[in-house]
GURO-138295 format. One record per residue (C-alpha): residue number from 1; residue in three letters; x, y, z. Coordinates in steps of 0.001 Angstrom, whole numbers. Example, Ala and Ser with C-alpha at 12.3 -4.5 7.8 and 13.67 -1.06 7.14 Angstrom:
! GURO-138295
zalo vexza x y z
1 ala 12300 -4500 7800
2 ser 13670 -1060 7140
END
This chain:
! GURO-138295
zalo vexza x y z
1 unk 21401 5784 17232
2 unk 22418 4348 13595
3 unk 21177 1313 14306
4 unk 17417 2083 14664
5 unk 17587 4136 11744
6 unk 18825 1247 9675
7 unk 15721 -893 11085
8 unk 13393 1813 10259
9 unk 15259 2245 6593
10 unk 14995 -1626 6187
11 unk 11646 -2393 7034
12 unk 10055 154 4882
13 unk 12377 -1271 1788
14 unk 11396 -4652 1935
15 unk 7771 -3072 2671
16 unk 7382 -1031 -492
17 unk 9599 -3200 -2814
18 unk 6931 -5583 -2389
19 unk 4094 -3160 -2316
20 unk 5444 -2043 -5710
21 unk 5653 -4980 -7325
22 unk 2111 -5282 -8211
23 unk -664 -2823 -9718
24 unk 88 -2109 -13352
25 unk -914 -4815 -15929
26 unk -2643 -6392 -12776
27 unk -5928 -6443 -10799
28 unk -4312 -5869 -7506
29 unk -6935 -3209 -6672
30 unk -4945 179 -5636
31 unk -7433 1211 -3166
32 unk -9886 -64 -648
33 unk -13682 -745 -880
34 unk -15892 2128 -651
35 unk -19693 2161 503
36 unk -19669 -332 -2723
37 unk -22096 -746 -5301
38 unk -25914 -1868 -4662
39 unk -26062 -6043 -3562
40 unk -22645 -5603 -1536
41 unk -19720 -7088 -3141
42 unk -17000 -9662 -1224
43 unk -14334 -6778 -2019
44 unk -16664 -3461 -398
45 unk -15359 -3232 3158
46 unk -17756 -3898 5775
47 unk -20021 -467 6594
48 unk -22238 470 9257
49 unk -25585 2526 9294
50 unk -25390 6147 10192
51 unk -27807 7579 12734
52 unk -30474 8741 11379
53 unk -30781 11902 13464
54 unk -27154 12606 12597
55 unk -27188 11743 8662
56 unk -30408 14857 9031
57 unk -27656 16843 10264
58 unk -25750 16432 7362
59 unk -26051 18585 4096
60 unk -27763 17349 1577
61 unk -24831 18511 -771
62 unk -21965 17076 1313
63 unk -19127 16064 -1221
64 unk -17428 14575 2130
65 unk -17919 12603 5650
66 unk -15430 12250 8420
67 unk -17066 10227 10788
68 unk -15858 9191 14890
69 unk -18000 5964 15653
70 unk -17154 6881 19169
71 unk -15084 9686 20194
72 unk -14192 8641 23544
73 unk -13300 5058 22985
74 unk -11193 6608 20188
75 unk -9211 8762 22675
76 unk -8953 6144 25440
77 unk -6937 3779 22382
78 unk -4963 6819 21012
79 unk -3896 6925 24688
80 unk -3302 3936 24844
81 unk -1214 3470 21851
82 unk 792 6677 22568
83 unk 1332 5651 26430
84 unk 3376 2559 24733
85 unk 5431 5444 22813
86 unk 5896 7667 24954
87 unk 4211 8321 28156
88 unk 4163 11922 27640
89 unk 2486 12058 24273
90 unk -375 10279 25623
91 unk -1245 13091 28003
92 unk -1198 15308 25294
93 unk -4511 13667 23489
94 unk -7188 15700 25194
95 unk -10289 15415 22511
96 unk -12791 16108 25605
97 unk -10685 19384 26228
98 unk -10915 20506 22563
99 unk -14454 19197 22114
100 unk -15161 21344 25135
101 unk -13868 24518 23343
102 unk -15713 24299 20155
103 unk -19062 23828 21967
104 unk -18591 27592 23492
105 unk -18809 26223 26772
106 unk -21502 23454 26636
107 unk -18879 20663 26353
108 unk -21236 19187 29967
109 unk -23605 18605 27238
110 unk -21498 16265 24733
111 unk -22419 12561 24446
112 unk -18850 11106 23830
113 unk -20051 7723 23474
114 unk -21988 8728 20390
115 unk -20633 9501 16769
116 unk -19451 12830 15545
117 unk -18836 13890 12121
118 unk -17465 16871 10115
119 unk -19248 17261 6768
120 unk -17521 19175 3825
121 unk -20395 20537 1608
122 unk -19808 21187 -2213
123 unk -18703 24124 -3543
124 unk -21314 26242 -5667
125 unk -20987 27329 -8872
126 unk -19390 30492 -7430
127 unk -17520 28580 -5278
128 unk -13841 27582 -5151
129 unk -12649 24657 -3077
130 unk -11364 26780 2
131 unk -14543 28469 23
132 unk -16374 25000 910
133 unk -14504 24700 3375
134 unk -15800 27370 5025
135 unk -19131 25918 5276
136 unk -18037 22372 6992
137 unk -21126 21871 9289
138 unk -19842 19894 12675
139 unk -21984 17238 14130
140 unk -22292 15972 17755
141 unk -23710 13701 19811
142 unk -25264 15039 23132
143 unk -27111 14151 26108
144 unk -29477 17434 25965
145 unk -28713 18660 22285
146 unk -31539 21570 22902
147 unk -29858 22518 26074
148 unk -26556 22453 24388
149 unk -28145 25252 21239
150 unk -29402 27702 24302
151 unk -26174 27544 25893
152 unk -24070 27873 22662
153 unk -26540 30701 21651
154 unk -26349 32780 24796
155 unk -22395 32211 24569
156 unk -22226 33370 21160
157 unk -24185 36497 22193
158 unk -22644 37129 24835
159 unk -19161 36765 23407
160 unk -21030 39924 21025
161 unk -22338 42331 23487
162 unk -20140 45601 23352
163 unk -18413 44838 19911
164 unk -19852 47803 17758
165 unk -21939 46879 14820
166 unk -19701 47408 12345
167 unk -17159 44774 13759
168 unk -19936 41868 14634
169 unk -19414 39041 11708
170 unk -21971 39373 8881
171 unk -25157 37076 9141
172 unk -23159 34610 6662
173 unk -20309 34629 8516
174 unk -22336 33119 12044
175 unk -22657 30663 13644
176 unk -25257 28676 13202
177 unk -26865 25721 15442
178 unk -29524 22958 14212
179 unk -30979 19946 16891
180 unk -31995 16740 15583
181 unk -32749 14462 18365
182 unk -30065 14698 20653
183 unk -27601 15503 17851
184 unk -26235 18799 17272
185 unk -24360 20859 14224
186 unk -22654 23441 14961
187 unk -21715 25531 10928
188 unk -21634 28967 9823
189 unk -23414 31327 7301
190 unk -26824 30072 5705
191 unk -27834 26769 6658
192 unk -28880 25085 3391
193 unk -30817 22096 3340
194 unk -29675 19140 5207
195 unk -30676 15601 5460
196 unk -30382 12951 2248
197 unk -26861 12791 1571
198 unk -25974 9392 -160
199 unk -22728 9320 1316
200 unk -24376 9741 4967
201 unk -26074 6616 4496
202 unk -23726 4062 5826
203 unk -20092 4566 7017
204 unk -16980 2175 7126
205 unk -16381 437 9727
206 unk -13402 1738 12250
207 unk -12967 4140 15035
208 unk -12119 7251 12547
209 unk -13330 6953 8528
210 unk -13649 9589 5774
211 unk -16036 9037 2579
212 unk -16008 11312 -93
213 unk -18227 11201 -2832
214 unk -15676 11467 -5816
215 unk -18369 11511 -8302
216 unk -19995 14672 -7242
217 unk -16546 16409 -7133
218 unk -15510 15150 -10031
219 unk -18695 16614 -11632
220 unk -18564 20459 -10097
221 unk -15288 20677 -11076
222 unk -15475 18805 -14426
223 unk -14221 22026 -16910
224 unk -10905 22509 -14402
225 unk -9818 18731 -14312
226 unk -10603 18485 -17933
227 unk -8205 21280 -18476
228 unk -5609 19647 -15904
229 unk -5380 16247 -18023
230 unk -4977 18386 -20927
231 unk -1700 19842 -19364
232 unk -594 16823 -18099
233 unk -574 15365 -21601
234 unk 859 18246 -23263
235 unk 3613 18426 -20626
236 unk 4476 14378 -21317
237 unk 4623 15819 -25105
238 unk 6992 18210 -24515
239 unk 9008 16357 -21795
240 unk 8953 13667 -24541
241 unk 10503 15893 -27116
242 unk 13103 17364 -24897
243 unk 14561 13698 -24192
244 unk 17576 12204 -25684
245 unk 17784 10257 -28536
246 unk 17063 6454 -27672
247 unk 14498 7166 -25202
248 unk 11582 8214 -26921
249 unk 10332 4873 -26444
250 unk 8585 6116 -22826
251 unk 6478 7779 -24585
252 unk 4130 4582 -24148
253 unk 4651 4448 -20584
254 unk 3365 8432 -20883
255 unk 691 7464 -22805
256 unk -615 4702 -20631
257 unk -296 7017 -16900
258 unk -2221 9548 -18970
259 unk -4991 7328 -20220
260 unk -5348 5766 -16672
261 unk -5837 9443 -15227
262 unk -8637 9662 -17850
263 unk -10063 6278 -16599
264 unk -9868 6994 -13019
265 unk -11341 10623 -12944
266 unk -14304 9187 -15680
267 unk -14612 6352 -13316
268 unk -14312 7742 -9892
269 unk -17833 7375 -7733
270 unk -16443 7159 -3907
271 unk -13445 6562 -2017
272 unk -13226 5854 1879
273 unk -10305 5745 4189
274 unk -10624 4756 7580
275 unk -8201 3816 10773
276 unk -8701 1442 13395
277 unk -6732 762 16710
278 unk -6478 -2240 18870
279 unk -4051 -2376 21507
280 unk -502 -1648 19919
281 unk -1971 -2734 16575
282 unk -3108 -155 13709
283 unk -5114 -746 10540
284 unk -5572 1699 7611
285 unk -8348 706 5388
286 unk -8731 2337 1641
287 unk -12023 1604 -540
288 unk -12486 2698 -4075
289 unk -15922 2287 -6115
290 unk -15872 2907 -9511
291 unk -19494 4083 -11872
292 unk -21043 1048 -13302
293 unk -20005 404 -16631
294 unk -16992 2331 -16280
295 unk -13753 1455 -17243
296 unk -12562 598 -14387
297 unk -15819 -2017 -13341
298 unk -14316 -4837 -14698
299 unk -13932 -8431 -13379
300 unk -11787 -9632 -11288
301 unk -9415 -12815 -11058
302 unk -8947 -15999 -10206
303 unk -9493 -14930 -6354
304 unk -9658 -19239 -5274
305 unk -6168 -20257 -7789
306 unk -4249 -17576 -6066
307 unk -5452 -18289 -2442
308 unk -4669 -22119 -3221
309 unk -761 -21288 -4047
310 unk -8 -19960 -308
311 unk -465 -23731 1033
312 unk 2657 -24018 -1118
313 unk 4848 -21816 803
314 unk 6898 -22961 3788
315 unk 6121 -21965 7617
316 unk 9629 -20469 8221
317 unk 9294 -18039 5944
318 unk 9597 -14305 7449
319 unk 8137 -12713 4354
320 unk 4956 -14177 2436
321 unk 3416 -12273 -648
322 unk 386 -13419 -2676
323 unk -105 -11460 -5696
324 unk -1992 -11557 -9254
325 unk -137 -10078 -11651
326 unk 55 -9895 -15735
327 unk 3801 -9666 -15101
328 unk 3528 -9971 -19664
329 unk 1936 -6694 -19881
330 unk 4075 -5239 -17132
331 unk 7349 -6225 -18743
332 unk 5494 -5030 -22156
333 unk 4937 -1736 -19976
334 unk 8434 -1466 -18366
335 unk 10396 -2636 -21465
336 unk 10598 1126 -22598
337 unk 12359 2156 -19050
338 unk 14558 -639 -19068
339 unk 15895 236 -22551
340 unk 16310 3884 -21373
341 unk 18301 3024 -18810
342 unk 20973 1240 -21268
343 unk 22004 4622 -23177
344 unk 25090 4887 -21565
345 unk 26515 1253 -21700
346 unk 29060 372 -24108
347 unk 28048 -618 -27524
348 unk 28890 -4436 -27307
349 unk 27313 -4260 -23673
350 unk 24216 -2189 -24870
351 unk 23102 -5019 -27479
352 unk 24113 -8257 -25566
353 unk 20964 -6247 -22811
354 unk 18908 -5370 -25114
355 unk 18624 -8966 -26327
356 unk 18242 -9934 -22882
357 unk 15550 -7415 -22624
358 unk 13707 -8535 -25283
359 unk 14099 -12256 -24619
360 unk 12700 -12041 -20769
361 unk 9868 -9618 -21895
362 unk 8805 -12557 -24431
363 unk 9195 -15222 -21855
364 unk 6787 -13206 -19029
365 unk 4088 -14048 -21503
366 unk 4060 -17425 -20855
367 unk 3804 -16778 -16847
368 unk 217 -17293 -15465
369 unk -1683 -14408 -13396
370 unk -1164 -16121 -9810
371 unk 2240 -15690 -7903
372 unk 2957 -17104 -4187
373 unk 6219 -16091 -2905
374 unk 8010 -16774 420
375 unk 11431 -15239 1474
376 unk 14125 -15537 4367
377 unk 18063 -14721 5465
378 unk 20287 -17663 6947
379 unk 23914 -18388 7603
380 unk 24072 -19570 3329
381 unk 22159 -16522 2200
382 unk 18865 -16004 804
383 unk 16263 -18493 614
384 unk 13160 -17928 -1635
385 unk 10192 -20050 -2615
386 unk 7938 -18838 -5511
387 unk 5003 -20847 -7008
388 unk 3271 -19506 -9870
389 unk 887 -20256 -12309
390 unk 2427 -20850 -15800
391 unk 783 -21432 -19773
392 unk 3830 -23310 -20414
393 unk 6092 -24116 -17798
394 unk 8903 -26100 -19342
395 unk 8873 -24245 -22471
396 unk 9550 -20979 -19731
397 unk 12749 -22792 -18418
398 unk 13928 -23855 -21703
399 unk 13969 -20390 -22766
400 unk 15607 -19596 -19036
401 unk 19165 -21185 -20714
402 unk 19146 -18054 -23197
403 unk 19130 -15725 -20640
404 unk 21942 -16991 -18925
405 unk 24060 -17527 -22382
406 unk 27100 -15370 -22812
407 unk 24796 -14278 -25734
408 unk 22783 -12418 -23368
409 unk 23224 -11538 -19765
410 unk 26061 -13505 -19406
411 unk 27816 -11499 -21943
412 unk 27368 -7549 -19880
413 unk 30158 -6779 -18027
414 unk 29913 -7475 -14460
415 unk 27913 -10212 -14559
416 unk 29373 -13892 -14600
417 unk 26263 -16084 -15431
418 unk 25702 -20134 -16336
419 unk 23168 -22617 -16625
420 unk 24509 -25146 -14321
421 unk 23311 -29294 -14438
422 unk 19768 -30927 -14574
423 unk 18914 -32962 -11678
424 unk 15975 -35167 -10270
425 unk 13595 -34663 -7613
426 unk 11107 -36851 -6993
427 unk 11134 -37908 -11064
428 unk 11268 -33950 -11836
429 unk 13990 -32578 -13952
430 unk 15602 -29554 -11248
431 unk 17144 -26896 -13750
432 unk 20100 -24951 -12190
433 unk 21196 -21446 -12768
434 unk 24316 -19673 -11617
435 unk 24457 -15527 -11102
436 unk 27760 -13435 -9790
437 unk 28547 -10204 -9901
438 unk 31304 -8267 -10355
439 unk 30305 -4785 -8718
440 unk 33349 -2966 -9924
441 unk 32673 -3699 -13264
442 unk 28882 -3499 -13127
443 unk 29611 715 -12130
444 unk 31664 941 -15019
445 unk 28206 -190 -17266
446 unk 27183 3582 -16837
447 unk 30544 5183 -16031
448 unk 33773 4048 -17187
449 unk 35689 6491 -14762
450 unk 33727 4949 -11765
451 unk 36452 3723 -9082
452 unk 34810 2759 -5749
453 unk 37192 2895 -2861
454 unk 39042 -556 -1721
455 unk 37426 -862 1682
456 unk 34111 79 530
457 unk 33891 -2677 -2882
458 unk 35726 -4503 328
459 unk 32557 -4292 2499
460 unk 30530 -4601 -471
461 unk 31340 -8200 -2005
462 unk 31445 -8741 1805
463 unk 27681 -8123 1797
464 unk 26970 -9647 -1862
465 unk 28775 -12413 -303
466 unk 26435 -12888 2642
467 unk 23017 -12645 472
468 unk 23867 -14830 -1956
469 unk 26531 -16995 -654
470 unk 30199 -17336 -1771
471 unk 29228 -18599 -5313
472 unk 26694 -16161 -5999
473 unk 23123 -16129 -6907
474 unk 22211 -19599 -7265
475 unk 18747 -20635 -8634
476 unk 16133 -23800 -9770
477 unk 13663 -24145 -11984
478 unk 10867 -26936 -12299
479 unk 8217 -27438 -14012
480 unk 5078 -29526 -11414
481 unk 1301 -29631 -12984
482 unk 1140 -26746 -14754
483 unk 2902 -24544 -12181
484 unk 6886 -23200 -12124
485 unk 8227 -23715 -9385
486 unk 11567 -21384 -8636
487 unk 13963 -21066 -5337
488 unk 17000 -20052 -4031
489 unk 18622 -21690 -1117
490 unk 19675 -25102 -1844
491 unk 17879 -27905 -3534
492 unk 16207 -28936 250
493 unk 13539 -25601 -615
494 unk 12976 -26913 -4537
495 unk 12473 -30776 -2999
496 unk 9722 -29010 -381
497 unk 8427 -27084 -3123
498 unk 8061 -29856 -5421
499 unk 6227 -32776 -2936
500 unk 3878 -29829 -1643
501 unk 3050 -29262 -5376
502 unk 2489 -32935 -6224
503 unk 311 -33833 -2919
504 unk -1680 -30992 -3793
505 unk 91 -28650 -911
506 unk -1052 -28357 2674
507 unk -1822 -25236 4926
508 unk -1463 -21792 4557
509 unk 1651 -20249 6778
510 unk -286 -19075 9436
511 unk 490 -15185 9365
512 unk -309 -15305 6085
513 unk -3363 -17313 6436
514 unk -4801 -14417 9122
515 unk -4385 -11885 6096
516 unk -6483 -13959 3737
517 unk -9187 -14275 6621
518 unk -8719 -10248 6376
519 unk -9941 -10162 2643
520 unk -12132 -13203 3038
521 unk -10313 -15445 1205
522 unk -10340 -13719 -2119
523 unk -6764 -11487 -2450
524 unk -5352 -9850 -5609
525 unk -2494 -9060 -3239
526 unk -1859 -9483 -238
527 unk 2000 -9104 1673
528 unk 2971 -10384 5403
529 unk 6060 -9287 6962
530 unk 7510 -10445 10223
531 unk 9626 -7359 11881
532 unk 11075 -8997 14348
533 unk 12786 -11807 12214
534 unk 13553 -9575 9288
535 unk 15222 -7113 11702
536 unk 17054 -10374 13289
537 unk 18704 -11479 10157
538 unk 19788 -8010 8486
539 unk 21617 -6400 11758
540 unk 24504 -8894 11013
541 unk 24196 -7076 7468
542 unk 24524 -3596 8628
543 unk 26985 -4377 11582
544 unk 29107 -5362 8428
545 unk 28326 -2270 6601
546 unk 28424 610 9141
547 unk 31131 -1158 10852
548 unk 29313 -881 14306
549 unk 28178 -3038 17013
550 unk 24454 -4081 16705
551 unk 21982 -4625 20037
552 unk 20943 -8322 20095
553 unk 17213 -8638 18789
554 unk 14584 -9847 21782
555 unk 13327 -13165 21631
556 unk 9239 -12701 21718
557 unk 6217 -13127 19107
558 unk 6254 -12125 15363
559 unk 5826 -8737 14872
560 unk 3599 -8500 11863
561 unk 3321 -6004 9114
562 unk 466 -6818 6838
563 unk -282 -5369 3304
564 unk -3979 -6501 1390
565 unk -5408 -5406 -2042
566 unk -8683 -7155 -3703
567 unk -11061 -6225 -6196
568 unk -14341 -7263 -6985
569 unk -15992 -5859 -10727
570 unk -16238 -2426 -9786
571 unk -15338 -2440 -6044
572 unk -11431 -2054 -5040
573 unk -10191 -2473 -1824
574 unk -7218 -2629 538
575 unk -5281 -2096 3769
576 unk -2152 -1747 5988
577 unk -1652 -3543 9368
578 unk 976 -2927 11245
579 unk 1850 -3745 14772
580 unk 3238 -648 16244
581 unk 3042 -1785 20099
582 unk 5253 -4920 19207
583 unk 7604 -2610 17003
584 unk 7912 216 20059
585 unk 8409 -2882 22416
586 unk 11024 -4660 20527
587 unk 13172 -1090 19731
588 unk 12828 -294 23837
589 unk 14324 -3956 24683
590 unk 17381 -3400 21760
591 unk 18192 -76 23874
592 unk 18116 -1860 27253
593 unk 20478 -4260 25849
594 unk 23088 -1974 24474
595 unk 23190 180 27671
END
């Protein structure tokens, strides 16, 4: 079935491409909010409090917590969610069953309505990481937890009696049961003290979550990871040394990876991850909390200027990001990689984009730290709406003309580029730009000898054709308060763009206003995708392409995928949403429509 392959494929493009676009030179934060720093912070995901009976279970050295708020609601909603797969997978999620087993027969005796958690303890100074491991102390809730130690007890003897001496496991090798209230761990060899553990405290919130105390970790282990970032950066060296002429400019890029390594590890104090089901939709949640002071406690953004842009973005829009983003130090950061990528071109080619390199890396300095973008297919081609915060915003799209100049990109091979008329909107002057390609001629760039075969560069302008339209990429720029204002699609999306700017702009699309509920109002990224339209308007795309007959797309709800990043001085946090129900749902329907 090529067709769900290509939905699959195309879905997790547009994903990532977007994911990726952020992060470096920015404060999208990378991970999620752990059990955050003391006073709470808008970007620490919400946590709960830990029993106390079960956090005394816990060892007072645990360097990590996985924690089931309630194991059998958790099993009824993996059910659930897997009955909507496949009925048969969902009979194969039997935690009572396997719960059962590891209690050595007292599984009558388990509480699944109460948490359980698995705590990792930290190696000693003897200790590798494998070895800790060994020690992970299980936790249960129970209805009789001191009926449940007898019985486990007498089992454990039992299972014993006629095994020789020699061949019974070595006092540090049993198991060993503890009661607290009606909680019960189950761990082998020496108990150790329990009770205490700062990451015990609290949990996130969600039916499964994991905490690990980074900070502890990072300390036991100090002497090896120091020695690890040492080899990392004397690999880079000699990878560096080893690389062509022209290219030793990613060195920087080397140097900055390795220097964030050093930042993270020297920063790291906890990170959670936890999962959450509801219905056909899952959530993964990730939470980072760096030391105080470190370098990575820093301030945020402007959390309220980029919310404000997504009232700027039109309803119809299938694909809404929000994003902060020094996009001046990420072109300062990605210059090196672009230029590496030019070794092969021919000489004339090689300078006219290196100037065009240089000229767009200068211009990203002028572009503010707040970016709202909006994207969609029709019968014309792509339509986009961007909105971004600018320093200077006409002298951006001044510069804009150079680009486009047969000076610069105009001038590479392949590419057929012009800066078309000025128009008005609304008293604004609308700034036109023209892109083609030649694709032929673009493959050449790296390989003269490249020759791509008729009826594929056939199918290929055919595609080219259908993004962009039969002109090619066509583009405005305007300039509106302070903010630059770009689109593709016709001057109808720039005339939208510009009136919502003017008046101030309206309300948020609403998928993408549910995501900034999510972060409570205060994003450093945050990306909404709507399957089932994106999957609507490419299958004319790949029917072109594979030259195949594509199943009609259901009619029925948006199908959201939703991607969140904020960050709050030392606190980072972040998520993934994505409705896998409405995905299953819509795939099933496509099949009943092509039989």
């Amino acid at each position: 079935m090529q067709w769900k392959q290509w939905i699959v494929t195309s879905v997790m493009v547009v994903t990532l491409a977007f994911v990726g676009c952020g992060d470096k030179g920015s404060d999208s934060g990378g991970g999620g909010g752990g059990a955050g720093p003391a006073g709470g912070s808008d970007a620490a995901p919400k946590a709960a409090p830990v029993p106390s009976e079960l956090a005394a279970l816990v060892p007072t050295n645990a360097m990590a917590l996985v924690y089931v708020k309630a194991p059998g609601e958790l099993e009824g909603k993996v059910k659930e969610l897997m009955g909507q797969i496949d009925p048969e997978m969902a009979e194969q999620v039997q935690l009572e069953a396997m719960v059962g087993q590891m209690l050595m027969g007292a599984g009558q005796h388990w509480d699944p309505s109460k948490p359980m958690a698995i705590a990792v303890p930290l190696p000693g100074p003897e200790q590798d990481m494998e070895e800790a491991f060994e020690g992970v102390a299980m936790i249960f809730g129970m209805k009789d937890a001191e009926a449940a130690k007898a019985e486990m007890e007498k089992a454990f003897e039992k299972q014993m009696e006629g095994v020789p001496e020699k061949y019974r496991p070595k006092p540090e090798d049993r198991p060993q049961f503890m009661v607290s209230g009606n909680y019960l761990t189950m761990s082998r060899g020496a108990a150790g003290k329990r009770g205490g553990a700062s990451i015990a405290a609290t949990a996130p919130e969600g039916d499964l979550a994991l905490r690990i105390d980074l900070a502890a970790i990072v300390g036991r282990f100090r002497k090896d990871i120091d020695e690890g970032l040492k080899e990392m950066e004397s690999g880079l060296d000699e990878n560096l040394d080893r690389m062509p002429p022209g290219m030793e400019s990613l060195g920087g890029m080397f140097e900055t990876l390795a220097g964030f390594a050093k930042d993270f590890v020297n920063s790291a104090e906890t990170l959670d991850i936890s999962a959450s089901i509801d219905g056909g939709s899952v959530e993964l949640a990730f939470g980072f909390v760096a030391k105080q002071g470190s370098a990575l406690d820093k301030p945020g953004h402007d959390h309220s200027g980029l919310a404000a842009l997504a009232a700027h973005l039109p309803a119809d829009l299938p694909i809404n990001l929000l994003m902060s983003l020094d996009i001046g130090s990420m072109m300062e950061w990605l210059k090196p990689l672009m230029e590496a990528g030019m070794e092969d071109m021919p000489e004339d080619a090689r300078a006219k984009y290196a100037q065009y390199i240089a000229e767009s890396t200068e211009m990203s300095k002028l572009l503010g730290p707040n970016w709202a973008l909006g994207m969609t297919m029709s019968d014309k081609g792509m339509h986009m709406v961007q909105v971004a915060d600018s320093k200077d915003a006409k002298t951006y799209i001044e510069r804009a003309g150079k680009l486009f100049s047969d000076d610069m990109i105009g001038g590479i091979p392949g590419f057929d580029a012009k800066k078309g008329e000025i128009t008005k909107i609304a008293g604004i002057d609308v700034h036109a730009y023209q892109l083609s390609f030649d694709l032929e001629a673009m493959m050449k760039l790296q390989d003269p000898n490249a020759k791509m075969p008729p009826e594929m560069l056939s199918k290929m302008n055919g595609f080219m054709e259908t993004l962009f339209g039969k002109d090619g990429m066509t583009m405005h720029m305007a300039a509106v308060q302070g903010k630059l204002l770009f689109t593709m699609g016709g001057t109808e999306r720039m005339a939208a763009a510009i009136e919502s700017v003017s008046k101030g702009g309206g309300k948020a699309p609403p998928a993408l206003q549910k995501g900034l509920d999510k972060t409570g109002g205060k994003p450093t990224f945050l990306l909404n995708v709507d399957v089932r339209e994106i999957v609507k308007q490419i299958m004319p795309l790949v029917a072109d392409i594979a030259d195949e007959e594509m199943p009609a797309v259901p009619a029925g709800a948006p199908i959201p995928i939703m991607v969140w990043g904020k960050h709050d001085g030392r606190v980072y946090g972040g998520g993934l949403q994505v409705d896998v129900g409405g995905i299953v749902q819509m795939v099933k329907a496509m099949e009943g429509d092509e039989k």
